[in-house]
PDB file as gemmi writes it, atoms N, CA and C in Angstrom:
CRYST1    1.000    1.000    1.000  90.00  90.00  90.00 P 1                      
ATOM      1  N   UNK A   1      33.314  15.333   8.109  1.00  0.00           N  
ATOM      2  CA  UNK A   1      32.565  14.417   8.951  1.00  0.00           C  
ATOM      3  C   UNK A   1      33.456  13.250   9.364  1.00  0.00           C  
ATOM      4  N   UNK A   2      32.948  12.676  10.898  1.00  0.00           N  
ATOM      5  CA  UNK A   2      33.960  11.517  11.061  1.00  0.00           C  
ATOM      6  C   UNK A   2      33.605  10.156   9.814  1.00  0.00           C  
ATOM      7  N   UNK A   3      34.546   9.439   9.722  1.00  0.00           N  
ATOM      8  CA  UNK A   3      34.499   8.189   9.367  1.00  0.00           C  
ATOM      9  C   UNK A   3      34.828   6.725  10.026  1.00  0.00           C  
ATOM     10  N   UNK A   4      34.049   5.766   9.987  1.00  0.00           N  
ATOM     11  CA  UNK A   4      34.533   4.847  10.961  1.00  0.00           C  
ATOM     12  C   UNK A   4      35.947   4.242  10.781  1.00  0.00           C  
ATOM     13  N   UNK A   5      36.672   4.436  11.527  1.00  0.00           N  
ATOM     14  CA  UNK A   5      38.023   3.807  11.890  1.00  0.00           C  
ATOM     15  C   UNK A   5      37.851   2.199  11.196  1.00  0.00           C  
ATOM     16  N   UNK A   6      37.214   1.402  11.492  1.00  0.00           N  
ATOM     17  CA  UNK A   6      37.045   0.201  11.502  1.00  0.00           C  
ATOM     18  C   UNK A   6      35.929  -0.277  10.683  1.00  0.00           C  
ATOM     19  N   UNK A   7      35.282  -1.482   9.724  1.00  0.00           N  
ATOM     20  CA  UNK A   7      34.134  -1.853   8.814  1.00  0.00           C  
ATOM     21  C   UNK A   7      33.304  -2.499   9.720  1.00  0.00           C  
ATOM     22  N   UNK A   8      31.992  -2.283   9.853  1.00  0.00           N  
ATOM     23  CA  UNK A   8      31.072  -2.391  10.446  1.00  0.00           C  
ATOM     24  C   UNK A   8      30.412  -3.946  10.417  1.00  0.00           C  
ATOM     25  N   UNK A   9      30.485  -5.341  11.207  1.00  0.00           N  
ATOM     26  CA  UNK A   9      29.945  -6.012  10.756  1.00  0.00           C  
ATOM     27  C   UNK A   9      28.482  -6.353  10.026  1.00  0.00           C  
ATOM     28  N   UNK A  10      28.243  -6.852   9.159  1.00  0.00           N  
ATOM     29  CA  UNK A  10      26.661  -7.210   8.999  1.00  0.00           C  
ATOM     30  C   UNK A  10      25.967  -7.508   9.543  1.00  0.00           C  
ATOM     31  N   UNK A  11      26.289  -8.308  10.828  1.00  0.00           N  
ATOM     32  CA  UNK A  11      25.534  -8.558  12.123  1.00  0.00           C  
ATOM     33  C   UNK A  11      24.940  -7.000  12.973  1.00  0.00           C  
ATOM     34  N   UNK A  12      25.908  -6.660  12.879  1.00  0.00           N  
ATOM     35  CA  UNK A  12      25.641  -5.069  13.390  1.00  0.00           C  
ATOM     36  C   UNK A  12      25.117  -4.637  12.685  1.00  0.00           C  
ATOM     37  N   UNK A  13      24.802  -4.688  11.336  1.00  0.00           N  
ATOM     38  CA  UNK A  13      23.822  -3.633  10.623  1.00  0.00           C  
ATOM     39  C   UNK A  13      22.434  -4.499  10.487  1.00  0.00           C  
ATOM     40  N   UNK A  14      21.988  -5.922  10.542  1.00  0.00           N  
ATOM     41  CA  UNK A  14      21.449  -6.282  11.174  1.00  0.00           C  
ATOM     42  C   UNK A  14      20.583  -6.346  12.104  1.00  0.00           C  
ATOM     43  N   UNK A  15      21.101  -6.048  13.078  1.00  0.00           N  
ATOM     44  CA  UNK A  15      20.394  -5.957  14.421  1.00  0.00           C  
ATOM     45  C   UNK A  15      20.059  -4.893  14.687  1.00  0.00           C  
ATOM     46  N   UNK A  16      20.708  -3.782  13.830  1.00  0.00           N  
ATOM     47  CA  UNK A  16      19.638  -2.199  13.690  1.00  0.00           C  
ATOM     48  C   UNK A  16      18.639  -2.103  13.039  1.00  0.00           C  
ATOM     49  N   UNK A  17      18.297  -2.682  11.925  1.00  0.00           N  
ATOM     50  CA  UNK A  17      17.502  -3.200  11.497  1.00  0.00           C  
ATOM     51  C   UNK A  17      16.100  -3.722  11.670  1.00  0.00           C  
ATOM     52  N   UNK A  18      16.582  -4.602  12.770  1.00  0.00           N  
ATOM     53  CA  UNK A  18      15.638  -5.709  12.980  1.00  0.00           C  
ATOM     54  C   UNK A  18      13.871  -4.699  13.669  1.00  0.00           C  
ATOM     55  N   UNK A  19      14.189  -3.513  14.200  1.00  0.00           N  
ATOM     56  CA  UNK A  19      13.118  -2.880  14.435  1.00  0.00           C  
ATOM     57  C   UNK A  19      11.994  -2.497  13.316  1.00  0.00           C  
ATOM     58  N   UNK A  20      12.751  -2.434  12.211  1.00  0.00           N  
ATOM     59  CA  UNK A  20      11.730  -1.366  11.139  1.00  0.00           C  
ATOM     60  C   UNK A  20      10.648  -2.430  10.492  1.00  0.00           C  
ATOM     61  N   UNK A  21       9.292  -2.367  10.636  1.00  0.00           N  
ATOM     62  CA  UNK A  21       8.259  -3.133  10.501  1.00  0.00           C  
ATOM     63  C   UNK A  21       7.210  -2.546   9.577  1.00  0.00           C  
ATOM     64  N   UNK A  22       6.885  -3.205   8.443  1.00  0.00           N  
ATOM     65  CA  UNK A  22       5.967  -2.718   7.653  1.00  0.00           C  
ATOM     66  C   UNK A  22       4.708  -2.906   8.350  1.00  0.00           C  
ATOM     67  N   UNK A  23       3.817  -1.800   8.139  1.00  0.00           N  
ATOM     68  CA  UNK A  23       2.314  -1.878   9.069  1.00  0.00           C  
ATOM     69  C   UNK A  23       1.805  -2.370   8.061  1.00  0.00           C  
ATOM     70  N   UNK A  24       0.513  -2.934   8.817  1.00  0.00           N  
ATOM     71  CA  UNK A  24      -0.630  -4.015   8.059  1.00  0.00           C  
ATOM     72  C   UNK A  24      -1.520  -2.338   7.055  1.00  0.00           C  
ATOM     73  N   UNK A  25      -2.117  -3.143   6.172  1.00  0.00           N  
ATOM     74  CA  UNK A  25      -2.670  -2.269   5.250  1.00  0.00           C  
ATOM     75  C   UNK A  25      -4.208  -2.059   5.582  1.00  0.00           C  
ATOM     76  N   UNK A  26      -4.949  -1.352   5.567  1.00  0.00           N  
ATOM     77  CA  UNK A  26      -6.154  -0.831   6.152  1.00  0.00           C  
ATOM     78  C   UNK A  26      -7.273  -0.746   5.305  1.00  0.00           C  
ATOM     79  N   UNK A  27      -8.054  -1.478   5.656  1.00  0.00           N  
ATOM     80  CA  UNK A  27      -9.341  -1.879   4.553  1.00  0.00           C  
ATOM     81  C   UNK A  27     -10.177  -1.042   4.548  1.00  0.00           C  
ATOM     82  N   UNK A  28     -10.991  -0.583   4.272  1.00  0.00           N  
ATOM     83  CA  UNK A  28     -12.296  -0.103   3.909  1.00  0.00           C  
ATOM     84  C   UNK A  28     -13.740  -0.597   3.474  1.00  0.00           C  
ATOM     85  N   UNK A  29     -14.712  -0.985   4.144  1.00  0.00           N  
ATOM     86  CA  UNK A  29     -15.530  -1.455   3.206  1.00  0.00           C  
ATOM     87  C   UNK A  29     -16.783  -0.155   2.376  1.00  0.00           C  
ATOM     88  N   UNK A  30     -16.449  -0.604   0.970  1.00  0.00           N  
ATOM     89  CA  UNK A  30     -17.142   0.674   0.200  1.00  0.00           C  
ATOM     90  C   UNK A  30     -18.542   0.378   0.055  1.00  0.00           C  
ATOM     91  N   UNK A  31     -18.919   1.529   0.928  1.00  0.00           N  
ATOM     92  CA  UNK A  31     -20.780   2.265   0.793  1.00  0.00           C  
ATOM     93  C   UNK A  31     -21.652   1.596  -0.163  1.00  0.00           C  
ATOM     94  N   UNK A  32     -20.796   2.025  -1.565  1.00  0.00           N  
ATOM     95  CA  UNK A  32     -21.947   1.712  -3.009  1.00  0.00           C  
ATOM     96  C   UNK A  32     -21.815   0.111  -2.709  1.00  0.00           C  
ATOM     97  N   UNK A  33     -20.293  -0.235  -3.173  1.00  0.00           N  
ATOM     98  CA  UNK A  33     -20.688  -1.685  -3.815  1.00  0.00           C  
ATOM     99  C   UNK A  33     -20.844  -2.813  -2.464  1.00  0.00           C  
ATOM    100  N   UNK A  34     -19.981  -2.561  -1.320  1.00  0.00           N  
ATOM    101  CA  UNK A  34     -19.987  -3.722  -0.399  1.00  0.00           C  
ATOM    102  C   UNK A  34     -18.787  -4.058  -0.302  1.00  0.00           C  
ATOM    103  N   UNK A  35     -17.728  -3.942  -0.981  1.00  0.00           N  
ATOM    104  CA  UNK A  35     -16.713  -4.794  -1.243  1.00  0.00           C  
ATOM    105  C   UNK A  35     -15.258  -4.311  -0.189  1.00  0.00           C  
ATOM    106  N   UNK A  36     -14.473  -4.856   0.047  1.00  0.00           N  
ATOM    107  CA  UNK A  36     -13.599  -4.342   0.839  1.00  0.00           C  
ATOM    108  C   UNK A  36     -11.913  -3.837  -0.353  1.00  0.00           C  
ATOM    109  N   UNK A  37     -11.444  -2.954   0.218  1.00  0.00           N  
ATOM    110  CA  UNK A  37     -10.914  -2.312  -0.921  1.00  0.00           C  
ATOM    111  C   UNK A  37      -9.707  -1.469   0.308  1.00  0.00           C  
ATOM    112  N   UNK A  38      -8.765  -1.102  -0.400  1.00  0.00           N  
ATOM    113  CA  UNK A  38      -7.469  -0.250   0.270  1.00  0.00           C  
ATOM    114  C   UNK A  38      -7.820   1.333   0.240  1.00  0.00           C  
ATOM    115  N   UNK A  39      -7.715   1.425   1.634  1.00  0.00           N  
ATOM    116  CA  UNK A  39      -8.233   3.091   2.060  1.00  0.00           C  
ATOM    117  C   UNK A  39      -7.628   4.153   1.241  1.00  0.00           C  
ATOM    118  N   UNK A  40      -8.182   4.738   0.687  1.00  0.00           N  
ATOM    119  CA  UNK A  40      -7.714   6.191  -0.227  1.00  0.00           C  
ATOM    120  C   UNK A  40      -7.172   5.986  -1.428  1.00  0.00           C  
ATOM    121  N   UNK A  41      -7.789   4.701  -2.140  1.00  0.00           N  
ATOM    122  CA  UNK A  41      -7.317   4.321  -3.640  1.00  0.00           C  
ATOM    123  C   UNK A  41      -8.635   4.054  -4.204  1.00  0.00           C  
ATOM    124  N   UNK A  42      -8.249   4.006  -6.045  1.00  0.00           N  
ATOM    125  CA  UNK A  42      -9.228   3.569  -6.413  1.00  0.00           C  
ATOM    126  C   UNK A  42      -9.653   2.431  -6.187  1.00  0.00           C  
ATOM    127  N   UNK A  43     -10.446   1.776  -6.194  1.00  0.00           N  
ATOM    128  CA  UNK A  43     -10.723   0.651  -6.941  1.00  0.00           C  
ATOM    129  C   UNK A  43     -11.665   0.056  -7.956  1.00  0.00           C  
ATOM    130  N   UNK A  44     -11.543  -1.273  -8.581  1.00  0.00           N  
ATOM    131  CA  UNK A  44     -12.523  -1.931  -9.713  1.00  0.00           C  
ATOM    132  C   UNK A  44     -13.265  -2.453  -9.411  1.00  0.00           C  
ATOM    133  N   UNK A  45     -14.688  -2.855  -9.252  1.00  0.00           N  
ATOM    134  CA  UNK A  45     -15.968  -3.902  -8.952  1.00  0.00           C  
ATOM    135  C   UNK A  45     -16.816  -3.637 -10.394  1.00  0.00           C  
ATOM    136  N   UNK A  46     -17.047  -4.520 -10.706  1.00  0.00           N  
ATOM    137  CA  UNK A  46     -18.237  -4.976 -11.682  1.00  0.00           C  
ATOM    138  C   UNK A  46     -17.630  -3.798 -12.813  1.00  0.00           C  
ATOM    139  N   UNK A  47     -16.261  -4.259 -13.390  1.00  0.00           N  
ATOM    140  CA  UNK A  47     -15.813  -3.531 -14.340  1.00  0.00           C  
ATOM    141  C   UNK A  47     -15.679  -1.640 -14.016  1.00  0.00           C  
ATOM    142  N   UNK A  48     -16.377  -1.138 -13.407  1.00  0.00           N  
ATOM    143  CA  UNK A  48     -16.242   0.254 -13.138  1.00  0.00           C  
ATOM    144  C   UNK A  48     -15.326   0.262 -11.868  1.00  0.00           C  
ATOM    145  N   UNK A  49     -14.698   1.790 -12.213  1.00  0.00           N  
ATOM    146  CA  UNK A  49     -14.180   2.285 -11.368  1.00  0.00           C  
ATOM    147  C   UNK A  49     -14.617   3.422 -10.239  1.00  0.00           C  
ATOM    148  N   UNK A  50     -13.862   3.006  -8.688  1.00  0.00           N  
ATOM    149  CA  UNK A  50     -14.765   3.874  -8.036  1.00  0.00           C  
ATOM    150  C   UNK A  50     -14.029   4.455  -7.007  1.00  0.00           C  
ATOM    151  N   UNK A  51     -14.199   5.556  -6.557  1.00  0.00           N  
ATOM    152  CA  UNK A  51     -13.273   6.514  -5.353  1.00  0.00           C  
ATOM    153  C   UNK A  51     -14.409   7.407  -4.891  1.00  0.00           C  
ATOM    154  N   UNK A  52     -14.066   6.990  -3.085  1.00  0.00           N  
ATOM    155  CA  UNK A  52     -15.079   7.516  -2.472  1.00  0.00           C  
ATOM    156  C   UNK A  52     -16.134   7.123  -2.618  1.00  0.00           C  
ATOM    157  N   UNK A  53     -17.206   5.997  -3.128  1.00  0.00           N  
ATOM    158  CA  UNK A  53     -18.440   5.678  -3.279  1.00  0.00           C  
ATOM    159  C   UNK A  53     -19.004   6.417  -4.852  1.00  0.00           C  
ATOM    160  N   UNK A  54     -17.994   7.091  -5.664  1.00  0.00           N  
ATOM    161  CA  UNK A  54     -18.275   7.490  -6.268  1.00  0.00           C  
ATOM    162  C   UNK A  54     -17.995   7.172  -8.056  1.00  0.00           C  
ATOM    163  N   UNK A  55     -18.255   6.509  -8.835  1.00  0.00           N  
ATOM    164  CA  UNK A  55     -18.016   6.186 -10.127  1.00  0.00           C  
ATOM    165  C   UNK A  55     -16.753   7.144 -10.940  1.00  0.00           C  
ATOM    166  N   UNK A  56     -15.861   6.654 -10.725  1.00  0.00           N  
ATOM    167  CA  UNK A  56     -14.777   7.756 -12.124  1.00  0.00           C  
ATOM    168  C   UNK A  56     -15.014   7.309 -13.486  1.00  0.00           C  
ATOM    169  N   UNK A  57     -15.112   5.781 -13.888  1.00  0.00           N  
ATOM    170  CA  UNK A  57     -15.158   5.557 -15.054  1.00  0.00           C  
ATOM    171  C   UNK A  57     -16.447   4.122 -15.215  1.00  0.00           C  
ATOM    172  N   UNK A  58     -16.635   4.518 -16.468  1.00  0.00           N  
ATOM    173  CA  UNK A  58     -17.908   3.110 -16.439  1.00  0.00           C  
ATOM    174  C   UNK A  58     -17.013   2.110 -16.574  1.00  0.00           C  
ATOM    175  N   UNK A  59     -16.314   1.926 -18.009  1.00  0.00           N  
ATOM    176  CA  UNK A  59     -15.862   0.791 -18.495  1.00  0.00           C  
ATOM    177  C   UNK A  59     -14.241   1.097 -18.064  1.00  0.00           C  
ATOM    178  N   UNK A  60     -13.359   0.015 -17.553  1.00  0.00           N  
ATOM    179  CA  UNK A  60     -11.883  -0.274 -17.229  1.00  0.00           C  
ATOM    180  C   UNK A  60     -11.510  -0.063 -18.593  1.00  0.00           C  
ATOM    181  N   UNK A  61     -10.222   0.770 -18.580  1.00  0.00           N  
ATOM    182  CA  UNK A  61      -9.572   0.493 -19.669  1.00  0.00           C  
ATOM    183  C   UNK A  61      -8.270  -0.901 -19.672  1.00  0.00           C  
ATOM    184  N   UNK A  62      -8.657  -1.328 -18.363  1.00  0.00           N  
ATOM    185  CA  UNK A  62      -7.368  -2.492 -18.267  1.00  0.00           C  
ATOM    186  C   UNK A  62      -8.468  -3.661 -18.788  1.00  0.00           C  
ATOM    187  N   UNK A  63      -9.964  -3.806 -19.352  1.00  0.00           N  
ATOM    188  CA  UNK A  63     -10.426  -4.878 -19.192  1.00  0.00           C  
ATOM    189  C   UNK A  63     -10.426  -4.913 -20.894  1.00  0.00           C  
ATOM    190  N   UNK A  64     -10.366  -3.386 -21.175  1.00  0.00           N  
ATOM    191  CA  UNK A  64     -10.605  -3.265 -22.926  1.00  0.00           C  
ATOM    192  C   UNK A  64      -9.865  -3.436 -23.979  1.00  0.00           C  
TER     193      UNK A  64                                                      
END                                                                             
């Protein structure tokens, strides 16, 4: 493969750069509880856990 002849400034790696943009994160508000929460994860309200409108666990084990 070629190799560059010459070291690339940081300015130049830089300004290639400068396009790549993290997208905003996408809420959900969940059915059961009301609460707004990150699309396609669990989340915690009132100590239980829930995915999809649906209960996985009663009690958190992060609260116990």
């Amino acid at each position: 493969m070629p190799n560059p002849k010459r070291r690339h400034s940081q300015q130049r790696s830089a300004k290639r750069r400068t396009h790549y943009k993290l997208d905003p994160v996408t809420l959900s508000k969940d059915s059961t509880t009301g609460e707004m929460h990150v699309r396609h994860r669990a989340h915690v309200s009132e100590g239980k856990l829930f995915y999809k409108g649906k209960v996985l666990v009663e009690k958190s084990p992060i609260n116990s």
